[in-house]
N, CA, C and O atoms as a GROMACS GRO file, in nm:
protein
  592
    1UNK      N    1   3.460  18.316   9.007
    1UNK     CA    2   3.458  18.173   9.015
    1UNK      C    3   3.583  18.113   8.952
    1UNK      O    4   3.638  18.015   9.001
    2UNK      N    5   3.615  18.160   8.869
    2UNK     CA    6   3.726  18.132   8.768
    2UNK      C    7   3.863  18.157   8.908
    2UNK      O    8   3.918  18.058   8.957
    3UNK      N    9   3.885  18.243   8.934
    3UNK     CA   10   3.992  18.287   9.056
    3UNK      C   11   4.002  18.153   9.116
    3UNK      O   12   4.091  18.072   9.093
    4UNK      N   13   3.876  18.133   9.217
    4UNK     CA   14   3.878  18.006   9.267
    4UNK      C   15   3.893  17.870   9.227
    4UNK      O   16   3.918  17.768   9.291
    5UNK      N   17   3.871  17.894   9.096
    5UNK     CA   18   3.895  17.771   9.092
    5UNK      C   19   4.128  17.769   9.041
    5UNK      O   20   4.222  17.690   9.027
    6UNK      N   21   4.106  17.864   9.037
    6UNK     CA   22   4.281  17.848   9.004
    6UNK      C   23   4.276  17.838   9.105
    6UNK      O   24   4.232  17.725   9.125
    7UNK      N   25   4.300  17.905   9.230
    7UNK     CA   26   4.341  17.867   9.377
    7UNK      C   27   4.355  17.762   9.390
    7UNK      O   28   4.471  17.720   9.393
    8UNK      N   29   4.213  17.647   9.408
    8UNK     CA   30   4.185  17.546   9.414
    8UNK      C   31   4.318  17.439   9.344
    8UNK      O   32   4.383  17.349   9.397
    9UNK      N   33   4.324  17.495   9.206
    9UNK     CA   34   4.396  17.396   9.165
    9UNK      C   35   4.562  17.424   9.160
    9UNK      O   36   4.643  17.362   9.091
   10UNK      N   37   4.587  17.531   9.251
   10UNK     CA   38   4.727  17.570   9.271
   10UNK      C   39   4.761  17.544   9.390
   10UNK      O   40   4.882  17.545   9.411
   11UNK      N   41   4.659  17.508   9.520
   11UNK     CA   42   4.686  17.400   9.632
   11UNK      C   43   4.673  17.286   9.646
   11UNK      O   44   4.733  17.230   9.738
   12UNK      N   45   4.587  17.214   9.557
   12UNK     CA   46   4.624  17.073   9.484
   12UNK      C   47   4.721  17.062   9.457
   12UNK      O   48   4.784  17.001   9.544
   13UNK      N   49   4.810  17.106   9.325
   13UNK     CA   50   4.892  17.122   9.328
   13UNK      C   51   5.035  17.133   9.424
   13UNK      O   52   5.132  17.057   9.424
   14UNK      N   53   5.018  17.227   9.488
   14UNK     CA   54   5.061  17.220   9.538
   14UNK      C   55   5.141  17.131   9.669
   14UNK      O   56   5.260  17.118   9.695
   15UNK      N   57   5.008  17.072   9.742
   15UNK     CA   58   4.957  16.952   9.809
   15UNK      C   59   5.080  16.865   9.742
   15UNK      O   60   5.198  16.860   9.774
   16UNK      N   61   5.005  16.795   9.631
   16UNK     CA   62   5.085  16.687   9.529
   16UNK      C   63   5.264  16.702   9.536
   16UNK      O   64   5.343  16.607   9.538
   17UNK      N   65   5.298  16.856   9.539
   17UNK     CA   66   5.445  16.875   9.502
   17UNK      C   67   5.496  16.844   9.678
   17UNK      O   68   5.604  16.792   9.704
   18UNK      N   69   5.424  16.874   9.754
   18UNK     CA   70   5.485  16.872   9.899
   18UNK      C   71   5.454  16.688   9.882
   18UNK      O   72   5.564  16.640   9.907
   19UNK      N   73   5.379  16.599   9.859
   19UNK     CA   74   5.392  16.493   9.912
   19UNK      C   75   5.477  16.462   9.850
   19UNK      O   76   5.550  16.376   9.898
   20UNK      N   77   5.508  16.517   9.717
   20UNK     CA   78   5.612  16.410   9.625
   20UNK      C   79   5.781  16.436   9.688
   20UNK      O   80   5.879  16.362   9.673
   21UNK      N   81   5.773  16.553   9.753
   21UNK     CA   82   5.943  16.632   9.835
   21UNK      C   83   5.951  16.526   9.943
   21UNK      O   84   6.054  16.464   9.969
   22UNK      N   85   5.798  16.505  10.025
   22UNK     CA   86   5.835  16.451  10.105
   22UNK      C   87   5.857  16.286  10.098
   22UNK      O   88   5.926  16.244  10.191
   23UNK      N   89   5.824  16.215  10.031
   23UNK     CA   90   5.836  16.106   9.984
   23UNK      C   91   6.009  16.075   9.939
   23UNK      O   92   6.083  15.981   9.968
   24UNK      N   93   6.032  16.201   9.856
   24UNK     CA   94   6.187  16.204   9.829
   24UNK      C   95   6.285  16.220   9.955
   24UNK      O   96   6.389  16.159   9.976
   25UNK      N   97   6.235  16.301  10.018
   25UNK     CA   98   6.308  16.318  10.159
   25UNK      C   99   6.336  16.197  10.241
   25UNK      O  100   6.441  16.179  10.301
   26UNK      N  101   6.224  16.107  10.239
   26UNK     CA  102   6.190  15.980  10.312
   26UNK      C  103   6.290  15.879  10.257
   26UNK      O  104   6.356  15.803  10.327
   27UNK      N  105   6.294  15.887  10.115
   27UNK     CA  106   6.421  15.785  10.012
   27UNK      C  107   6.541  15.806  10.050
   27UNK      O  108   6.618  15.718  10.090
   28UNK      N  109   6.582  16.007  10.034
   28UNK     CA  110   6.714  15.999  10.070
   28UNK      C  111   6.760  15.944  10.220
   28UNK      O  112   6.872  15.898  10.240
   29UNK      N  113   6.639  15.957  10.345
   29UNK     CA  114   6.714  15.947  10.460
   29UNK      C  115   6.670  15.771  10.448
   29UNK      O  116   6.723  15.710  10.540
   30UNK      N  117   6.604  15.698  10.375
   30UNK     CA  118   6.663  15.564  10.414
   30UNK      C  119   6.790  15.520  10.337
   30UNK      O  120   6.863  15.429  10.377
   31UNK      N  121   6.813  15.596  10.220
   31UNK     CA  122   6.960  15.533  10.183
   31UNK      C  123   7.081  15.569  10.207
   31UNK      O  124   7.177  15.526  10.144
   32UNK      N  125   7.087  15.663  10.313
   32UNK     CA  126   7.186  15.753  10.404
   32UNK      C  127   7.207  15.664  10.492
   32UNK      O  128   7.320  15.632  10.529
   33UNK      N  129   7.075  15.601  10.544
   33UNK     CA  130   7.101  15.492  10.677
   33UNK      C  131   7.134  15.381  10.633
   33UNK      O  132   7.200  15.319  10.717
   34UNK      N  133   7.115  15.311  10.512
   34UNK     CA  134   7.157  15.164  10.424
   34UNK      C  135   7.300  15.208  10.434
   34UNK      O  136   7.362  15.162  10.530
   35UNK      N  137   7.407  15.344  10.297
   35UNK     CA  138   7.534  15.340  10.375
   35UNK      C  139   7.567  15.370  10.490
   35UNK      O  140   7.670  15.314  10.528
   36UNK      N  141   7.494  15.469  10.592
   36UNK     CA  142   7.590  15.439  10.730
   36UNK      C  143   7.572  15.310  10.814
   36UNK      O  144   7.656  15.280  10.898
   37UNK      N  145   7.486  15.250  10.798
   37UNK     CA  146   7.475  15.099  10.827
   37UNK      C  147   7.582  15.004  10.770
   37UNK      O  148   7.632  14.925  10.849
   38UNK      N  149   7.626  15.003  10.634
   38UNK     CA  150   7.741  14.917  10.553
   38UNK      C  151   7.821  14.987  10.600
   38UNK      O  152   7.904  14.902  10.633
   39UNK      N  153   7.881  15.123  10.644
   39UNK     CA  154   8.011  15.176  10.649
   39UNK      C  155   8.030  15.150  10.798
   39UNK      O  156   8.138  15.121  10.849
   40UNK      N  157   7.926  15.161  10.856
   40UNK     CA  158   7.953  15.072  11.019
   40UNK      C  159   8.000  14.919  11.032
   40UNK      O  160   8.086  14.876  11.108
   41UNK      N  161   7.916  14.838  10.930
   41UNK     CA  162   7.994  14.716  10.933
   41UNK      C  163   8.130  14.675  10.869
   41UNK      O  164   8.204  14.579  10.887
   42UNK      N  165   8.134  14.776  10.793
   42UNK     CA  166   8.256  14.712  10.746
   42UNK      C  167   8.424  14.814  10.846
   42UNK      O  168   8.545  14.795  10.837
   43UNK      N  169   8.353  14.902  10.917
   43UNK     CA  170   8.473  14.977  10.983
   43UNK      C  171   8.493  14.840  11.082
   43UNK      O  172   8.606  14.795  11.106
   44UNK      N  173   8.367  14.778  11.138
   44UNK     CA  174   8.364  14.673  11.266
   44UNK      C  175   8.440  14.541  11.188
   44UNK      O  176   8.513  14.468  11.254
   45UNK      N  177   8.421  14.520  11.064
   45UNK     CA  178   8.499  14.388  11.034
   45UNK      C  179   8.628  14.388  10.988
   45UNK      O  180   8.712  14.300  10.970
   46UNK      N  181   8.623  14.529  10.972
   46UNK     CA  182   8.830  14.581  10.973
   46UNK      C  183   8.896  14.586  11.080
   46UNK      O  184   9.016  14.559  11.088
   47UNK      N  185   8.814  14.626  11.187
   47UNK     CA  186   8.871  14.662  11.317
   47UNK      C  187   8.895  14.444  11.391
   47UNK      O  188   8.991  14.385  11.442
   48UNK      N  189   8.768  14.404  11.359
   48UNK     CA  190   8.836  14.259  11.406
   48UNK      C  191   8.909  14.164  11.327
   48UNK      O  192   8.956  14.056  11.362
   49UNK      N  193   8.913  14.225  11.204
   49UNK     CA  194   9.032  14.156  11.113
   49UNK      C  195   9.190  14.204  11.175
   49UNK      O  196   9.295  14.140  11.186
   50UNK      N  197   9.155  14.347  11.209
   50UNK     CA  198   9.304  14.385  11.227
   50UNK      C  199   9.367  14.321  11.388
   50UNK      O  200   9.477  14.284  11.429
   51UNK      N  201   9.252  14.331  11.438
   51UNK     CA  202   9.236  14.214  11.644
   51UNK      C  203   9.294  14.107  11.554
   51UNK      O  204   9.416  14.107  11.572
   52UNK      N  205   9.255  14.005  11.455
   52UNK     CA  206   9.309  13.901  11.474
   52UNK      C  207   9.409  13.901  11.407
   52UNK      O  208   9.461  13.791  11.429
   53UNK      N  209   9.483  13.969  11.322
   53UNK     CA  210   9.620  13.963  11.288
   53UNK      C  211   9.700  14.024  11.361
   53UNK      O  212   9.806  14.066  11.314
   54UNK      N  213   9.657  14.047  11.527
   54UNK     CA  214   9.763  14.102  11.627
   54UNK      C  215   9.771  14.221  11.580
   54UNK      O  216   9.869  14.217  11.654
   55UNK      N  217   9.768  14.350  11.520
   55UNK     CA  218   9.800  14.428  11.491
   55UNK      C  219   9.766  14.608  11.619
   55UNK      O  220   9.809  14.723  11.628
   56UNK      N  221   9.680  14.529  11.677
   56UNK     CA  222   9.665  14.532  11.855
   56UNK      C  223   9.555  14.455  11.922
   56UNK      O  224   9.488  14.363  11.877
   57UNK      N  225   9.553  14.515  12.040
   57UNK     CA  226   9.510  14.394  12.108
   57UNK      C  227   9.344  14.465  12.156
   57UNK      O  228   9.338  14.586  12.178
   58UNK      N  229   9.255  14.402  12.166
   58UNK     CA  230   9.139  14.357  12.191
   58UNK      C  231   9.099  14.421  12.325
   58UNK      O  232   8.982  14.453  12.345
   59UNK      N  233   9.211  14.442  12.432
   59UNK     CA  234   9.154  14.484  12.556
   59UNK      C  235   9.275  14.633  12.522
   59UNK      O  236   9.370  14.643  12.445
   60UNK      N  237   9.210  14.734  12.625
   60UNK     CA  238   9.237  14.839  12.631
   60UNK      C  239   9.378  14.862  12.729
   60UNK      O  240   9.409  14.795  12.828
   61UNK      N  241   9.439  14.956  12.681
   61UNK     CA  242   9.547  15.024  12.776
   61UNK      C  243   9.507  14.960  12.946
   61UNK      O  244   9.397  14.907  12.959
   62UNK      N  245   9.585  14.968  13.051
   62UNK     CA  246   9.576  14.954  13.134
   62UNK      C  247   9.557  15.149  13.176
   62UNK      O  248   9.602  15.252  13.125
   63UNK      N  249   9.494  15.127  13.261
   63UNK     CA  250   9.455  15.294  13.330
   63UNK      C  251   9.592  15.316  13.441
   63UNK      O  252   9.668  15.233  13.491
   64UNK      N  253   9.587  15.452  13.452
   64UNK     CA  254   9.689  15.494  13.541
   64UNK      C  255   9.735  15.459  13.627
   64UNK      O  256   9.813  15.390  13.561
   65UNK      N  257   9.781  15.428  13.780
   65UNK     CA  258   9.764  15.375  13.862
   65UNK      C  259   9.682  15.475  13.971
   65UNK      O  260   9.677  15.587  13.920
   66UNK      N  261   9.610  15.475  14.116
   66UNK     CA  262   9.601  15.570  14.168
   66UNK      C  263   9.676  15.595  14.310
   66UNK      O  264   9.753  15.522  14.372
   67UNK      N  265   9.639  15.688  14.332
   67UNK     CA  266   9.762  15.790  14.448
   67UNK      C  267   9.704  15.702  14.540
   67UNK      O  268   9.582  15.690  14.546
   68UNK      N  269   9.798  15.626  14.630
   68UNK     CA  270   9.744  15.668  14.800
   68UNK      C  271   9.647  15.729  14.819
   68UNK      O  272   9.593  15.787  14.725
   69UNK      N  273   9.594  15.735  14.951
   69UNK     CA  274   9.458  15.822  14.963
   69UNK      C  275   9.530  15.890  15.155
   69UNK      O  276   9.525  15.797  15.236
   70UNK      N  277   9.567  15.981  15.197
   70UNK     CA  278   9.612  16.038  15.314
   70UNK      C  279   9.512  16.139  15.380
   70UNK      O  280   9.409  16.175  15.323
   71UNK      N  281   9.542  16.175  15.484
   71UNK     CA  282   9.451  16.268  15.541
   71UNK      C  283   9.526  16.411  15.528
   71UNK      O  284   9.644  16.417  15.564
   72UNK      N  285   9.467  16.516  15.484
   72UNK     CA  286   9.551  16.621  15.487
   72UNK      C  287   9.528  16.708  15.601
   72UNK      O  288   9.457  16.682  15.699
   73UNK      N  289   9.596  16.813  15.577
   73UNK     CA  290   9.637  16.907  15.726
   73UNK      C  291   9.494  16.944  15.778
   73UNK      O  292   9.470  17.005  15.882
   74UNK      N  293   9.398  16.895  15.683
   74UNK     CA  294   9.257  16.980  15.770
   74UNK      C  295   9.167  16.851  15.762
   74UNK      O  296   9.048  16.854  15.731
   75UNK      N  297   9.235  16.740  15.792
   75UNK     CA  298   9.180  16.599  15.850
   75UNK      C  299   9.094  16.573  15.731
   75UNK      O  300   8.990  16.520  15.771
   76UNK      N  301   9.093  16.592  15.563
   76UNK     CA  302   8.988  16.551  15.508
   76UNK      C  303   9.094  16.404  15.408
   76UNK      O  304   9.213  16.378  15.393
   77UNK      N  305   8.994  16.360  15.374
   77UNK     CA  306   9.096  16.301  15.277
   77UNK      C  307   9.133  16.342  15.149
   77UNK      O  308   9.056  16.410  15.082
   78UNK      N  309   9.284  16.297  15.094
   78UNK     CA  310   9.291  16.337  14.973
   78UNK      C  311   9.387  16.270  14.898
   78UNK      O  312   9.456  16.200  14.972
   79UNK      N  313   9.422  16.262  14.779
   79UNK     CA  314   9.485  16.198  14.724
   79UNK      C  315   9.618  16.252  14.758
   79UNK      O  316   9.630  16.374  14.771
   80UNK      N  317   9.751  16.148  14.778
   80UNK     CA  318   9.857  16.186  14.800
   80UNK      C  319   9.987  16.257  14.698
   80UNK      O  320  10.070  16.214  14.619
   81UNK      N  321   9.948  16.384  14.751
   81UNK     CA  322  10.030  16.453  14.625
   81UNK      C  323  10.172  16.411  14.565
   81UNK      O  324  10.250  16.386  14.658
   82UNK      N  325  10.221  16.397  14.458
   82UNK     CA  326  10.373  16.441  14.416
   82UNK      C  327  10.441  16.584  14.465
   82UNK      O  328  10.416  16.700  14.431
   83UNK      N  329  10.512  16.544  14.535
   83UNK     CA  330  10.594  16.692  14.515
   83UNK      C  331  10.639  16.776  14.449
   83UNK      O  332  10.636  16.899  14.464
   84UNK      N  333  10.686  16.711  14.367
   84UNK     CA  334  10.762  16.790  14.184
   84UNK      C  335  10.655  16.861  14.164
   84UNK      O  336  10.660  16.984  14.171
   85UNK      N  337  10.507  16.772  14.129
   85UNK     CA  338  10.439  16.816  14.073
   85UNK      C  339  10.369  16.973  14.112
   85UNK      O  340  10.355  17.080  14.054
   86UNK      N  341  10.329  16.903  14.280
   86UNK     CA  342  10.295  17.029  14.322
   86UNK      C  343  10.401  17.151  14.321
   86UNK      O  344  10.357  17.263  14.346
   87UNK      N  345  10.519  17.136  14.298
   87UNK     CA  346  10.604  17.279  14.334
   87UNK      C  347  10.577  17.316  14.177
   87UNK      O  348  10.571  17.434  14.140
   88UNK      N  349  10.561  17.209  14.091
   88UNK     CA  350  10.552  17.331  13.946
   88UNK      C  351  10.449  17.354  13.938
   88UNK      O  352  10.432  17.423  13.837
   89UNK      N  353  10.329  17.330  14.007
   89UNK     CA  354  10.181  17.405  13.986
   89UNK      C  355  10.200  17.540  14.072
   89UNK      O  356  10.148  17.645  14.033
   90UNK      N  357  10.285  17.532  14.204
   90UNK     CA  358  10.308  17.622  14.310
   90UNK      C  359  10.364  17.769  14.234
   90UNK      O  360  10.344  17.890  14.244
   91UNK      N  361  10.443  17.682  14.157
   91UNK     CA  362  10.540  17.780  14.083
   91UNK      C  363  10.488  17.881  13.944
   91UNK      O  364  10.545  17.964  13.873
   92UNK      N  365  10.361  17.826  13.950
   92UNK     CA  366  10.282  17.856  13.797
   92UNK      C  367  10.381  17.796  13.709
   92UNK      O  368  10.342  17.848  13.605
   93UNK      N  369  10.495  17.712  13.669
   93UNK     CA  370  10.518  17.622  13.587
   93UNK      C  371  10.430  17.518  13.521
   93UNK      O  372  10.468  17.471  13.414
   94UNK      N  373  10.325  17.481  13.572
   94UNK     CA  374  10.216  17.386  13.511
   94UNK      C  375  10.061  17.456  13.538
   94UNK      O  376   9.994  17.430  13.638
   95UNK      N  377  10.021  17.547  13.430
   95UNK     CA  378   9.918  17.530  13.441
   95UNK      C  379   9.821  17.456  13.380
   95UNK      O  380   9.829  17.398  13.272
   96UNK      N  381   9.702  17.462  13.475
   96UNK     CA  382   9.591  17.394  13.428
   96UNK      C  383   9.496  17.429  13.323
   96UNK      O  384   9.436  17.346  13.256
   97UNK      N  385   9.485  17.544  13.311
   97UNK     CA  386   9.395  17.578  13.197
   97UNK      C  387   9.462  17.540  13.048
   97UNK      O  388   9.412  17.480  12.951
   98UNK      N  389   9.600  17.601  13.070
   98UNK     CA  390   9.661  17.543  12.956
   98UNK      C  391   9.631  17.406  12.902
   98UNK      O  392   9.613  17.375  12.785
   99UNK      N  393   9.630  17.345  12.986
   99UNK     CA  394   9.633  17.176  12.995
   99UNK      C  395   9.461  17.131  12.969
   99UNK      O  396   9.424  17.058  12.877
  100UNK      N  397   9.402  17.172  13.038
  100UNK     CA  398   9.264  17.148  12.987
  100UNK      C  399   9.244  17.180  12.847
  100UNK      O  400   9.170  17.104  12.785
  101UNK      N  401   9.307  17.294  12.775
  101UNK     CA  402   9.286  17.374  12.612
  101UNK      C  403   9.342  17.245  12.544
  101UNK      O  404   9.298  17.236  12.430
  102UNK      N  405   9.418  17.153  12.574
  102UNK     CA  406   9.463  17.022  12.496
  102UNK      C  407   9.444  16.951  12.482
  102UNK      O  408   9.514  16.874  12.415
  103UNK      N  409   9.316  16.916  12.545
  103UNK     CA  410   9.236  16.752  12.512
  103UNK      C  411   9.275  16.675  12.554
  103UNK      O  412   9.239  16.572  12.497
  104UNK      N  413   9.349  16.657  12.646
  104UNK     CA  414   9.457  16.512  12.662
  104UNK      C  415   9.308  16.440  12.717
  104UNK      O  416   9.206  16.497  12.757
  105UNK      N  417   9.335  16.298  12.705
  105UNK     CA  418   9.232  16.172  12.768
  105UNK      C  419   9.222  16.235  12.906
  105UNK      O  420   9.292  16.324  12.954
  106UNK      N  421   9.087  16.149  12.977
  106UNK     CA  422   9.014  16.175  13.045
  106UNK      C  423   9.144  16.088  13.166
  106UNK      O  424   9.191  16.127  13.273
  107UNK      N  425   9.160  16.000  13.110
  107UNK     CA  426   9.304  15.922  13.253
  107UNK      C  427   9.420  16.017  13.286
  107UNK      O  428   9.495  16.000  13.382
  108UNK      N  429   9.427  16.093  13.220
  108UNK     CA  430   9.591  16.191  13.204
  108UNK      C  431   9.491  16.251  13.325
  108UNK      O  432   9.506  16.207  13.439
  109UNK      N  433   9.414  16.326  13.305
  109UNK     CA  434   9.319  16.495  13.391
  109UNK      C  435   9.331  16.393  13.565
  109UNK      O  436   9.376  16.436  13.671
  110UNK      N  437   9.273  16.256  13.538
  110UNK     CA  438   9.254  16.186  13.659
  110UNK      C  439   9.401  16.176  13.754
  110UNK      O  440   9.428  16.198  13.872
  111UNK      N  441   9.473  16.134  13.641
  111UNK     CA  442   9.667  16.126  13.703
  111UNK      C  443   9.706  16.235  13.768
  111UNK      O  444   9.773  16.236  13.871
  112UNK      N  445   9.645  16.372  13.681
  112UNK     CA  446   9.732  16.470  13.722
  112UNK      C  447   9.667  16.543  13.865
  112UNK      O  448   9.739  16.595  13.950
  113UNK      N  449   9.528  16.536  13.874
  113UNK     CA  450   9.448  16.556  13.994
  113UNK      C  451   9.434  16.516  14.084
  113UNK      O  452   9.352  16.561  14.165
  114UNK      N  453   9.544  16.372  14.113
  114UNK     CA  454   9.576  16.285  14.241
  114UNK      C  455   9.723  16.282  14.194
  114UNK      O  456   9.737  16.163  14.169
  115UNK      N  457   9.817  16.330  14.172
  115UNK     CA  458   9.925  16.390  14.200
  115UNK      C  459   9.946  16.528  14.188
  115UNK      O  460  10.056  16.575  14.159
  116UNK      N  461   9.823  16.609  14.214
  116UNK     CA  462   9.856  16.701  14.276
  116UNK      C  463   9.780  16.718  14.442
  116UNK      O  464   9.783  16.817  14.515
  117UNK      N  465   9.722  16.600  14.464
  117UNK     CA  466   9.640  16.613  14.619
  117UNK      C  467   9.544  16.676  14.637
  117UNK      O  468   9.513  16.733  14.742
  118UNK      N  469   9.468  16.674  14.508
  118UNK     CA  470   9.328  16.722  14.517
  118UNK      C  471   9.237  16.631  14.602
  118UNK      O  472   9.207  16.519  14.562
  119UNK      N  473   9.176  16.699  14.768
  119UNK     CA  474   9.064  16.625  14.784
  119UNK      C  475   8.968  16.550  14.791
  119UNK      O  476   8.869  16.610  14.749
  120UNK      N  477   8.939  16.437  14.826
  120UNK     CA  478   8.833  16.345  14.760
  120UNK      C  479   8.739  16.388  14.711
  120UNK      O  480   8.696  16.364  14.598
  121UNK      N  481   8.667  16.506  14.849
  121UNK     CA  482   8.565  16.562  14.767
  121UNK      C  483   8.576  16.666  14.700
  121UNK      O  484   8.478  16.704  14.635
  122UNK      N  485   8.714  16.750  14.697
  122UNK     CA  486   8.713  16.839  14.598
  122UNK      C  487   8.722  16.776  14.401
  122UNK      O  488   8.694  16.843  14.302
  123UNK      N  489   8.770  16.635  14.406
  123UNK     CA  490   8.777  16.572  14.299
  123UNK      C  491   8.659  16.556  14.222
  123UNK      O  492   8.635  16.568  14.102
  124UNK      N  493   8.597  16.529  14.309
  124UNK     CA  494   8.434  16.439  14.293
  124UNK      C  495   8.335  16.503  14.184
  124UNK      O  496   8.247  16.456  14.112
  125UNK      N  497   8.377  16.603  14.200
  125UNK     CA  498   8.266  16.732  14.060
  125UNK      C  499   8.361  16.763  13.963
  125UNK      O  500   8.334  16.863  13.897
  126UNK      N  501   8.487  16.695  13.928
  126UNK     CA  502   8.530  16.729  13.838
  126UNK      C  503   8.481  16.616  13.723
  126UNK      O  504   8.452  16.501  13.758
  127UNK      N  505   8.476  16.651  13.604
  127UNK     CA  506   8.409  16.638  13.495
  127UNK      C  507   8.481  16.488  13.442
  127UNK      O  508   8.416  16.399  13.388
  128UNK      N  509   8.632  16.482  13.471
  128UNK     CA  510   8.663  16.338  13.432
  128UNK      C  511   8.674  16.249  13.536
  128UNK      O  512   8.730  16.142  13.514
  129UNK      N  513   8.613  16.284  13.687
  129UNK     CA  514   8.598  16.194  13.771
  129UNK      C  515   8.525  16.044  13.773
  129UNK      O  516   8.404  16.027  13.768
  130UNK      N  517   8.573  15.993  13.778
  130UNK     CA  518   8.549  15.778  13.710
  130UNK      C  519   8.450  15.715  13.864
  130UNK      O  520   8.456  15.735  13.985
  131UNK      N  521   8.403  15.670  13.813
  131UNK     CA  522   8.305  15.588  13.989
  131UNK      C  523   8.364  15.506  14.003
  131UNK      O  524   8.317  15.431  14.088
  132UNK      N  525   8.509  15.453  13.934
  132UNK     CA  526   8.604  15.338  14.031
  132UNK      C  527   8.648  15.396  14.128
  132UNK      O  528   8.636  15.373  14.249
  133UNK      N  529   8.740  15.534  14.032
  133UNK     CA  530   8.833  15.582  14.106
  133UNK      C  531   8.768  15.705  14.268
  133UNK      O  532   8.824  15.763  14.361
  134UNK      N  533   8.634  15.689  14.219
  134UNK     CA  534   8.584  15.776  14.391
  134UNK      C  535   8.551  15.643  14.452
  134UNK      O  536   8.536  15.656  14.574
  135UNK      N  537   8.540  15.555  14.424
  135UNK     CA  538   8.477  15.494  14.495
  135UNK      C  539   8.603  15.439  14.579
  135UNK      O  540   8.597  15.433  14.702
  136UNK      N  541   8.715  15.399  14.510
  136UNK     CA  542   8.869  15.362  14.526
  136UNK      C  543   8.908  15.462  14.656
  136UNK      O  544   8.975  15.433  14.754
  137UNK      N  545   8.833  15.605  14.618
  137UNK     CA  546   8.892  15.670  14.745
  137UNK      C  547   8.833  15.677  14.838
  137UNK      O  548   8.899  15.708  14.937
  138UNK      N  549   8.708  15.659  14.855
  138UNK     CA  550   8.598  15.653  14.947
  138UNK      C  551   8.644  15.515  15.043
  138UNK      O  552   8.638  15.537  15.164
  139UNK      N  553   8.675  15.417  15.014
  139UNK     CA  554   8.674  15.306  15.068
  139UNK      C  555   8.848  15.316  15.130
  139UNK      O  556   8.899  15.214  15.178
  140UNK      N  557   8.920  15.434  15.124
  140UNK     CA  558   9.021  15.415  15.147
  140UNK      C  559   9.022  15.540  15.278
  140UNK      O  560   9.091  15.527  15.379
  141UNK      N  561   8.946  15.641  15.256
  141UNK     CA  562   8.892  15.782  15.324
  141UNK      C  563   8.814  15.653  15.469
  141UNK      O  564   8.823  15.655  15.592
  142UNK      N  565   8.740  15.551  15.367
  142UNK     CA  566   8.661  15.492  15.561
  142UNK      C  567   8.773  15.424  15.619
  142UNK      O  568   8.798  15.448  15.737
  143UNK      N  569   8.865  15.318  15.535
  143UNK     CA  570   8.935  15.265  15.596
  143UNK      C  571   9.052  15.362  15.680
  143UNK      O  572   9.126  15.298  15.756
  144UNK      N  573   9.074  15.512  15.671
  144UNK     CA  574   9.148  15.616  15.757
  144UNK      C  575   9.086  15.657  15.843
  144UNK      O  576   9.134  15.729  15.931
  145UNK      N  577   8.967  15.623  15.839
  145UNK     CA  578   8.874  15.673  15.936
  145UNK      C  579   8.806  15.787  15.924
  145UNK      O  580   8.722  15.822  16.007
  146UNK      N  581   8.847  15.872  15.790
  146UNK     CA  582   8.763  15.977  15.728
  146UNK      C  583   8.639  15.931  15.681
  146UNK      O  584   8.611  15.832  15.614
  147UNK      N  585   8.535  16.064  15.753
  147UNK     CA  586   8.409  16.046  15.648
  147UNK      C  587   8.392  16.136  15.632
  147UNK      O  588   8.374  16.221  15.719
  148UNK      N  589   8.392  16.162  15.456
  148UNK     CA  590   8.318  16.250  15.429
  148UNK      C  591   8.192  16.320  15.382
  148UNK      O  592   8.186  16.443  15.382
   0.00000   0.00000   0.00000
């Protein structure tokens, strides 16, 4: 009887120590969210302090421009290649994997994939493909009279 009753009072115990962890747990993650809440506002009231002392501007870069849209030798559409470009991809002078291992922005991958005459629809599943810019080619593929 004696056994049991230690048991008894070593999962009470116990009980008690888990609510009191978890109660602490509950404190630290609301005052984790109080500073990332203040460190969010005050990154946002630096960032429009620095907008209004001009220090840049409020609207974003302008995006690349895009290629022409042509029909290629097997009547599909595609973006109208650079030449340079394509002879140094031709040449293995520019590769792509390399270039993917570097992070460059998602507009650079778009630039360089309509100056090299990638496809409309070979474009379309690539990972930094934009729904302006298919859509930009789609409407340029009907107006050639391509459908794809």
């Amino acid at each position: 009887m004696s056994k049991q009753l230690d048991v008894e009072k070593l999962v009470h115990y116990l009980d008690i120590s888990l609510e009191n962890l978890n109660q602490k747990i509950e404190g630290a993650k609301r005052q984790k969210t109080r500073e990332l809440n203040c460190a969010k506002e005050s990154t946002i009231r630096e960032l429009l302090e620095a907008v209004q002392r001009g220090q840049f501007d409020a609207e974003p870069e302008t995006s690349h421009p895009y290629q022409p849209v042509v029909v290629d030798e097997n009547g599909r559409a595609a973006f109208k290649g650079n030449k340079i470009i394509e002879q140094l991809f031709e040449n293995g002078l520019l590769n792509l994997n390399k270039i993917a291992q570097e992070h460059y922005d998602s507009e650079c991958y778009l630039q360089l994939i309509q100056l090299l005459g990638y496809t409309l629809s070979g474009s379309a599943c690539l990972q930094c493909m934009t729904d302006d810019l298919y859509e930009y080619g789609q409407r340029e593929a009907e107006r050639l009279g391509v459908v794809e």
